[in-house]
C-alpha positions in Angstrom: 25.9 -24.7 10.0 26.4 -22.7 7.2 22.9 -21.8 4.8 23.1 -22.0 0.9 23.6 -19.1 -1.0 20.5 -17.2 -2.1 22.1 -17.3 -5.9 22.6 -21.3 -5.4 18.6 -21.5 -4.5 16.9 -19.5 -7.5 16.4 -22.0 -9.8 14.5 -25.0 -8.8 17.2 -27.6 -10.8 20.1 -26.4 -8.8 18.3 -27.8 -5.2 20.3 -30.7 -4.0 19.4 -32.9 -0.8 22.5 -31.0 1.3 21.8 -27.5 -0.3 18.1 -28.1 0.8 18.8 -29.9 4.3 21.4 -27.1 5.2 18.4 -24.4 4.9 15.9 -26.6 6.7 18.2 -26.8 9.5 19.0 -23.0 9.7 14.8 -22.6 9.3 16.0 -19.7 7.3 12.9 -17.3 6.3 14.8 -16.4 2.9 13.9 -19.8 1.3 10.2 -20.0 2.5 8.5 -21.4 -0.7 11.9 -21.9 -3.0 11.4 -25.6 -1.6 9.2 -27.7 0.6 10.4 -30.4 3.0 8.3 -34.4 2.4 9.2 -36.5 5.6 9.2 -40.4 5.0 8.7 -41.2 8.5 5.2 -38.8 8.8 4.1 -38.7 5.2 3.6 -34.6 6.1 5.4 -32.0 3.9 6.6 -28.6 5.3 8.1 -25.2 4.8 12.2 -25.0 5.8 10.6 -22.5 8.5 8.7 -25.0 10.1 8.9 -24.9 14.4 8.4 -28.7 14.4 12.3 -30.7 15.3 14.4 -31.1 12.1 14.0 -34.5 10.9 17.1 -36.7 10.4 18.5 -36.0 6.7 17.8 -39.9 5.8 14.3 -39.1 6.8 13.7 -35.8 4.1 12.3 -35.6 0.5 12.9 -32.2 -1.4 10.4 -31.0 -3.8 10.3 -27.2 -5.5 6.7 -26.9 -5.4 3.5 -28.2 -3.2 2.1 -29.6 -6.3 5.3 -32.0 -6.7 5.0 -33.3 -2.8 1.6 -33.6 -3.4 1.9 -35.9 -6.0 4.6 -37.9 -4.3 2.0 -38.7 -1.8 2.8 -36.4 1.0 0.0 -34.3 2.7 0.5 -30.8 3.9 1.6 -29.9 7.3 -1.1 -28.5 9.7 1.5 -26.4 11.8 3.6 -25.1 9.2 0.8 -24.5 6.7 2.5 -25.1 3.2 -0.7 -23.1 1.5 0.7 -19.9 3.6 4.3 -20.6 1.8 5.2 -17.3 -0.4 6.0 -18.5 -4.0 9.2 -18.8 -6.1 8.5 -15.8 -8.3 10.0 -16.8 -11.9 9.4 -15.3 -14.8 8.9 -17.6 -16.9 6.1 -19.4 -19.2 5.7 -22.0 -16.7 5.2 -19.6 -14.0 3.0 -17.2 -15.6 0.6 -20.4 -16.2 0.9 -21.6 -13.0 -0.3 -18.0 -11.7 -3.8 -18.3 -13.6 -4.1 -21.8 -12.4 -3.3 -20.1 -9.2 -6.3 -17.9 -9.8 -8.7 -20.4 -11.0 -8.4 -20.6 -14.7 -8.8 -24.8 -14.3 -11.4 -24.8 -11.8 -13.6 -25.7 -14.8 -10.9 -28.3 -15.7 -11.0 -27.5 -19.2 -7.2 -27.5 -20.4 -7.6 -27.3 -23.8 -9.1 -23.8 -23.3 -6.1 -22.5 -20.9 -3.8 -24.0 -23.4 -5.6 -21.9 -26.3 -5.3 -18.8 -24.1 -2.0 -19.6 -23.4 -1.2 -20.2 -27.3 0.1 -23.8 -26.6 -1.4 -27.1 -27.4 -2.7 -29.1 -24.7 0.0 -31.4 -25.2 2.8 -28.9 -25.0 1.3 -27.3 -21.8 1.6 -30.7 -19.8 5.2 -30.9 -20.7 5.6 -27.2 -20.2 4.3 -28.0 -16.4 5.2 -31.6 -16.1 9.2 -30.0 -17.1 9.1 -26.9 -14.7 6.8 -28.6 -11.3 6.8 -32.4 -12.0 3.1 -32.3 -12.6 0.1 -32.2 -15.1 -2.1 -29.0 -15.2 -5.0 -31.2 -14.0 -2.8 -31.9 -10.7 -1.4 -28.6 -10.5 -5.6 -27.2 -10.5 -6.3 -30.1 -7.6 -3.5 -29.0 -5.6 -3.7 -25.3 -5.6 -8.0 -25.5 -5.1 -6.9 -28.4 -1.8 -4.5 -25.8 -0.1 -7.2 -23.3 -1.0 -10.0 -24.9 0.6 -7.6 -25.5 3.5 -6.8 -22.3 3.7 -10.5 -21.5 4.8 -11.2 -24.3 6.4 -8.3 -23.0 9.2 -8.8 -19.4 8.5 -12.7 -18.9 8.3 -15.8 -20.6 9.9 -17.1 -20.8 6.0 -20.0 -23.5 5.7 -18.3 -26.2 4.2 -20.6 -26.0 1.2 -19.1 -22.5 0.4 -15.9 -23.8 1.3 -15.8 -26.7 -1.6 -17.5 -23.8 -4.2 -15.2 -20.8 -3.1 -12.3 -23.5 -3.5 -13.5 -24.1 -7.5 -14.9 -27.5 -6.8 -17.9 -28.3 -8.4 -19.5 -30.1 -5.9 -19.3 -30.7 -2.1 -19.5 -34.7 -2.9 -16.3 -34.2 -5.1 -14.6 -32.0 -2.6 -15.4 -34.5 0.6 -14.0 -37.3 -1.7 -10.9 -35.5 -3.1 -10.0 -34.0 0.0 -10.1 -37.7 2.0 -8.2 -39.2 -0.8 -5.4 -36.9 -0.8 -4.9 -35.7 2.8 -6.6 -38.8 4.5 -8.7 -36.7 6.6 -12.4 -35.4 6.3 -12.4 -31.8 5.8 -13.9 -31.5 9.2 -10.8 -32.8 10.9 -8.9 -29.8 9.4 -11.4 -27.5 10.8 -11.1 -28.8 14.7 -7.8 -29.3 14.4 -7.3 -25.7 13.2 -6.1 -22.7 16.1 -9.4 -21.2 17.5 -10.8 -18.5 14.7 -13.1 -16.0 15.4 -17.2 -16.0 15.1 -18.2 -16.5 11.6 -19.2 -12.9 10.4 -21.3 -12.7 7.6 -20.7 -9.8 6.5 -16.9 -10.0 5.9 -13.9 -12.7 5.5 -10.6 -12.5 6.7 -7.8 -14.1 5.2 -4.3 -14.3 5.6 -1.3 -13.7 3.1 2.7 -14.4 3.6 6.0 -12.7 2.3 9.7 -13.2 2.9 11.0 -10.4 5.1 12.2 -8.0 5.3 9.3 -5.7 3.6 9.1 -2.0 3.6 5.3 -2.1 4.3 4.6 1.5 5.1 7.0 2.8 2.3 5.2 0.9 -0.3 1.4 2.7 1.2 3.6 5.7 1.6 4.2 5.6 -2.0 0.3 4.3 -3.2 -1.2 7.0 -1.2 0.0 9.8 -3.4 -1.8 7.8 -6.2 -4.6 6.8 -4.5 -7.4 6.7 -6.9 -9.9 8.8 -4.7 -13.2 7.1 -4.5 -11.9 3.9 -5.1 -8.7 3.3 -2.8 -7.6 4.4 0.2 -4.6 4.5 2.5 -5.9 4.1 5.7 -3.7 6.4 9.1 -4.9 3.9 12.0 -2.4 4.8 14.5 1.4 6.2 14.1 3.5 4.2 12.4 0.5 1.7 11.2 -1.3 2.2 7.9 -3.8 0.0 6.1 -5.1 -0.1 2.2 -8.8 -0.2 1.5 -11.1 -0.4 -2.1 -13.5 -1.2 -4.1 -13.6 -4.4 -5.7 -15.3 -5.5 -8.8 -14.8 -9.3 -10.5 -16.2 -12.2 -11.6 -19.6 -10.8 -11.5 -18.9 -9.8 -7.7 -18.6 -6.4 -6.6 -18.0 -5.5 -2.9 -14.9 -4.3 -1.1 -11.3 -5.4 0.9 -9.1 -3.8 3.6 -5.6 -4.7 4.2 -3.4 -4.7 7.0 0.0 -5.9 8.0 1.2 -8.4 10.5 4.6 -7.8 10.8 5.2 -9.9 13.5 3.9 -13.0 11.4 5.2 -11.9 8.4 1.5 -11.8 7.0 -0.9 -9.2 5.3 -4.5 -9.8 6.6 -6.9 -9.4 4.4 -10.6 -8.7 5.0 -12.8 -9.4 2.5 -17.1 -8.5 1.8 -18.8 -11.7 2.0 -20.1 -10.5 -1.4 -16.8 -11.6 -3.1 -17.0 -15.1 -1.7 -16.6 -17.4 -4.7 -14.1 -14.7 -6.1 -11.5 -15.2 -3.6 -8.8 -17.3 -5.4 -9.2 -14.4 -8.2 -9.3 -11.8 -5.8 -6.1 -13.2 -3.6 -4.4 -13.9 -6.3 -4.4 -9.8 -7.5 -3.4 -8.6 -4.1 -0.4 -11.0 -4.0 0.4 -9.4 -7.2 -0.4 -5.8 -6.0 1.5 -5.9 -3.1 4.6 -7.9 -4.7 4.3 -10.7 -2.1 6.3 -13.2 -4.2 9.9 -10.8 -4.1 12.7 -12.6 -2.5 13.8 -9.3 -1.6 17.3 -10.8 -0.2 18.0 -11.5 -3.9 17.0 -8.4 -5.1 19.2 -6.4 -2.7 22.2 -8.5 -3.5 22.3 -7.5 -7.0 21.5 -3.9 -6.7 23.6 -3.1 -4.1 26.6 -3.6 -6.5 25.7 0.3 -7.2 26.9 2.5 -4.6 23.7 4.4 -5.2 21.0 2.0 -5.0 23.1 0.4 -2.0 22.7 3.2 -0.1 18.8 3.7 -0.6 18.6 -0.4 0.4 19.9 0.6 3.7 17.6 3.0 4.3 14.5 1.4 3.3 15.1 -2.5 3.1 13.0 -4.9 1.2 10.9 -2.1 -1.0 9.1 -3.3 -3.7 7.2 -2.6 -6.6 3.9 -1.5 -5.9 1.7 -3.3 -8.6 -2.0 -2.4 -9.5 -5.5 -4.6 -8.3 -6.6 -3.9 -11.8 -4.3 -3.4 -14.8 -6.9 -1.1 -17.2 -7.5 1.2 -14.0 -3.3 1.4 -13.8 -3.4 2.1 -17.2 -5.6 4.9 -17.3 -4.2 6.5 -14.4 -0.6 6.5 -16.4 -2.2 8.2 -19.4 -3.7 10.9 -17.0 -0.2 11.3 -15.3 1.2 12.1 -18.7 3.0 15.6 -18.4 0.9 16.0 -15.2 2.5 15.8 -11.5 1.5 13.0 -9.6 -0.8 15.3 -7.0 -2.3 16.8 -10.4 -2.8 12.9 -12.1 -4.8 12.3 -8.8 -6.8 15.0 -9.6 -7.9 13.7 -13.0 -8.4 10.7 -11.5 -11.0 11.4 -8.8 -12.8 13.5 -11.4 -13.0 10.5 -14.0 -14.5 8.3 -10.7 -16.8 10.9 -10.3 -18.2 11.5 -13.6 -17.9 7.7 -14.7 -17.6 5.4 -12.1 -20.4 3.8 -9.9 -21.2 4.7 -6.6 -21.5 2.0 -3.7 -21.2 1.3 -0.1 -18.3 0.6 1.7 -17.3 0.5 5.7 -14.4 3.2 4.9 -15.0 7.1 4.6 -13.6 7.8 0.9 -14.1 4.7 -0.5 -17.3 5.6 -2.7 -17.3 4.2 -6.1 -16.0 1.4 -8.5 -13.7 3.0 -11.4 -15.2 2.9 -14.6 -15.1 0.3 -16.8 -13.5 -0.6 -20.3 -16.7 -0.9 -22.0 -18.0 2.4 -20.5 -14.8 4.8 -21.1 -15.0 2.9 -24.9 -18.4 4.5 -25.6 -18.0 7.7 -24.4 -16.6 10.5 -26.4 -13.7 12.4 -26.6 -15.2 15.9 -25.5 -16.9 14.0 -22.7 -13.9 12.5 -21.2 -11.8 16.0 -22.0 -14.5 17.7 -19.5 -13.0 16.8 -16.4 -9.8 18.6 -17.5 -7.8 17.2 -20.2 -6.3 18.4 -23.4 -8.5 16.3 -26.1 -5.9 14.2 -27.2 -5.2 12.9 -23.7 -8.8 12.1 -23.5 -8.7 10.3 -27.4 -6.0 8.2 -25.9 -8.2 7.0 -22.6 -10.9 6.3 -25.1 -8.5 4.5 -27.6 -7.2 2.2 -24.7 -10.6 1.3 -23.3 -11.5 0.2 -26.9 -8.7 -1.7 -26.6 -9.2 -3.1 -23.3 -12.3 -4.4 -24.5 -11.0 -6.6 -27.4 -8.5 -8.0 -25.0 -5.6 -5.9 -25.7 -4.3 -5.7 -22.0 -4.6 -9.6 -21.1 -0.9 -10.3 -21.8 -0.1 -14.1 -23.4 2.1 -16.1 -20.5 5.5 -16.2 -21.8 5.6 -12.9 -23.7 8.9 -11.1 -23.3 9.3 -7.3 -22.0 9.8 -6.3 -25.8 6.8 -7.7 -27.2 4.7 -6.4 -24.7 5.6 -2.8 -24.5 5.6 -2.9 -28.7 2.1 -4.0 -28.3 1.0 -1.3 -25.6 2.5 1.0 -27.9 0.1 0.3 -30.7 -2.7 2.2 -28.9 -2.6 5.9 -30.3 -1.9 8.3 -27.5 0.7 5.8 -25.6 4.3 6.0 -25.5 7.9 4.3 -24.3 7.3 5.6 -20.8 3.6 5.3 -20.3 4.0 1.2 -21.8 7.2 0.6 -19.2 5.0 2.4 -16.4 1.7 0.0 -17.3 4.7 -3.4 -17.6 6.0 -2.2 -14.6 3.2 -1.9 -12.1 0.2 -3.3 -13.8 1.8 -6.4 -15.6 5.0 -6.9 -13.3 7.7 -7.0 -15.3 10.5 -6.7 -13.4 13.0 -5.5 -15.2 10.6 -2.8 -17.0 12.2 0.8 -16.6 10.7 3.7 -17.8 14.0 6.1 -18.2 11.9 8.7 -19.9 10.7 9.7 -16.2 12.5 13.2 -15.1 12.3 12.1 -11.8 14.5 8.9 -12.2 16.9 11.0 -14.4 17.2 13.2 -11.7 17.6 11.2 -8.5 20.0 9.0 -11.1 22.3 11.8 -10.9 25.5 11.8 -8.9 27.7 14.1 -10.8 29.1 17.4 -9.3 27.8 19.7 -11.8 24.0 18.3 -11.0 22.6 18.3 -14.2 20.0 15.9 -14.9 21.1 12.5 -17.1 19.4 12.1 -20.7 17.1 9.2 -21.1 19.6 7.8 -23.2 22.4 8.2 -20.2 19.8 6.7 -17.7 19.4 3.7 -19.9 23.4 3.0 -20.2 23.9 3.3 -16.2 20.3 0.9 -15.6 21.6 -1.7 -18.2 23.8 -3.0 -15.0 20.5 -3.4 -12.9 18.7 -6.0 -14.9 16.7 -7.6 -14.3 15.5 -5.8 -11.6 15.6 -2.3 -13.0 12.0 -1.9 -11.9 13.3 -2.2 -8.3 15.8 0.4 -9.2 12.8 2.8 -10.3 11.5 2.3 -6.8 14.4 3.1 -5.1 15.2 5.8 -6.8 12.2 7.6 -6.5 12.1 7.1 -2.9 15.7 8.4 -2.8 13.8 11.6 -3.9 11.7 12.0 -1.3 
């Protein structure tokens, strides 16, 4: 039986019943998460890659998101794990709300404040979501905080108590109630129903993250150990052939530390977590899936670069690379002001020196991992000759100040919705940043896809392809990318591994 076309399954409104049916039955891995399979005859939904028999087409429901099957009654599968799905990455405004409702931006349930950040009205954000998922924000929040708190109910031996508060409930009352009404189960059930785990350790948490293969694990650490922030980060040689990321870890109020490892056999990252970050996981999870790319469809991506004969031949030789993004966007951002005019072994430099001189020290299970990078508000207050001392010129170190003053007035958290242009005009108003330092930042730290910064020499170079050899101009680079939106920062990638 013949599978849908990747093309055909992008968009949430093209889904028909046989488009969606033809992919369950294939249990193809490319459309884990584009859609989710409700089945009458159980009242269960599940992912097309589900190992349970296909049910009869007369028997199957499609819905685009967990939220929708949720709301159409439908409780998630125990086998399959819908909460393990990778998501349809969009960019769009819809999207880019439902990722801070992802993090926990309703666990409070106040809408009218995410709609403020978000510079709708309340009113205009339930039809933005109620459009683009079939659901309110209020149901969106009680769907994504369920599959959380199921998520550690199968994955850790958590006390329920810090199960319903890691989850963003308010109470373990409201959680015991929601969860009964919803999935017709206690939360207990879940828990002896869930695969064996391991002996509750109180000193750490391991979770687990998915991804749609194929992904180029050890060429993305390949590519974040050279930039390794030393002190903070880590890319960690275990064995041959098997590397593992560790740092330090500072948000909501938590500070403490992760490690993470890949399953490529399950298609997973495991992530372990200090049991100090407990009730900042859905934050915290939320980053790495950004930091790591998790959401790609790398299938998609591959079929519309390959068109270039170069690109194509760099996708053969490392298939599914992504974008490496950034845990925390102001500490990207000041590492791409210290690689300005710098090499990347020389930015890395500056970089461990700045930890050193501003950062705090703490206590982590991995050699090298030593210290939280500084913050906004403390870079902001120092001065220019004090940040020049570890060895920049002084307007360099004017710049780092000018952008943690900016940090601190909320210049790097981006509105939902706002378009590559606007945002790299906006970076740009901070003296001392430029076109290719605001497409670096968009790039890695906000994920833009299709940001490109064609000022690089190293992406003029490896663009190259002419017998003479000399280098394209910016301008050049630019002409030849505009056929690789709008995934030109996947082109960046790949060209800069072409180099090495």
């Amino acid at each position: 039986m013949d599978t849908p076309s990747l093309n055909d399954m992008q968009d949430g409104a093209t889904l028909t019943h046989e488009s969606c049916y033809r992919a369950l039955a294939a249990k193809d891995t490319r459309f884990d998460g584009v859609f989710f399979t409700g089945v009458k005859t159980t009242g269960i939904y599940c992912r097309p890659v589900c190992s349970v028999k296909t049910p009869r087409a007369s028997s199957c429901v499609f819905f685009s998101t967990a939220a929708a099957a949720e709301a159409a009654g439908f409780r998630p599968c125990l086998r399959c794990r819908p909460e393990l799905a990778p998501y349809a990455l969009q960019q769009n405004l819809a999207y880019a709300v439902w990722q801070r409702i992802a993090a926990g931006a309703l666990n409070d349930g106040d809408a009218e404040k995410l709609a403020a950040e978000v510079g709708l009205s309340s009113r205009q954000l339930r039809r933005v979501l109620q459009q683009h998922f079939g659901v309110t924000p209020i149901e969106l929040a009680q769907t994504q905080r369920l599959l959380f708190a199921k998520k550690l109910l199968q994955e850790t031996r958590f006390p329920m108590s810090d199960v319903a508060y890691s989850a963003g409930f308010g109470s373990v009352r409201r959680f015991n109630a929601l969860f009964l009404a919803r999935y017709g189960m206690a939360p207990t059930s879940i828990r002896r129903a869930a695969e064996k785990s391991s002996a509750y350790d109180a000193d750490a948490i391991t979770l687990r993250l998915a991804y749609r293969p194929p992904f180029a694990w050890s060429d993305m650490l390949h590519y974040l150990s050279g930039r390794a922030i030393a002190g903070v980060e880590a890319v960690i040689d275990n064995v041959p052939g098997d590397v593992s990321y560790a740092r330090t870890v500072r948000l909501d109020g938590a500070s403490g530390w992760l490690h993470v490892q890949h399953l490529p056999e399950k298609h997973q990252l495991e992530v372990s977590v200090s049991s100090t970050l407990a009730h900042a996981l859905m934050p915290l999870l939320a980053r790495l899936r950004s930091q790591f790319d998790l959401d790609a469809n790398p299938q998609i991506v591959a079929a519309h670069l390959a068109h270039d004969p170069l690109l194509a031949r760099q996708i053969d030789k490392t298939p599914g690379l992504r974008v490496p993004g950034a845990f925390d966007v102001f500490e990207l951002a000041v590492r791409a002001v210290l690689g300005q005019q710098v090499s990347v072994a020389g930015a890395t430099t500056l970089s461990a020196r700045m930890v050193h001189k501003f950062g705090v020290a703490t206590a982590t299970p991995f050699a090298g991992v030593t210290h939280h990078f500084p913050t906004p508000e403390c870079l902001a207050i120092a001065s220019a000759a004090e940040i020049a001392a570890i060895g920049l010129p002084v307007a360099r170190a004017e710049a780092i100040g000018n952008l943690a003053q900016f940090a601190v007035q909320g210049g790097l958290q981006i509105r939902p919705g706002a378009s590559l242009t606007e945002v790299i005009a906006h970076l740009k108003t901070v003296r001392g940043i430029g076109e290719w330092t605001a497409q670096y930042i968009a790039m890695r730290a906000l994920r833009f896809s299709d940001a490109f910064p064609a000022g690089d020499l190293g992406l003029q170079k490896a663009a190259t392809e002419s017998v003479d050899g000399l280098r394209l101009t910016e301008k050049q680079l630019l002409l030849r990318a505009a056929k690789w939106s709008p995934w030109r920062g996947y082109a960046a990638l790949l060209l800069w591994h072409a180099l090495g």
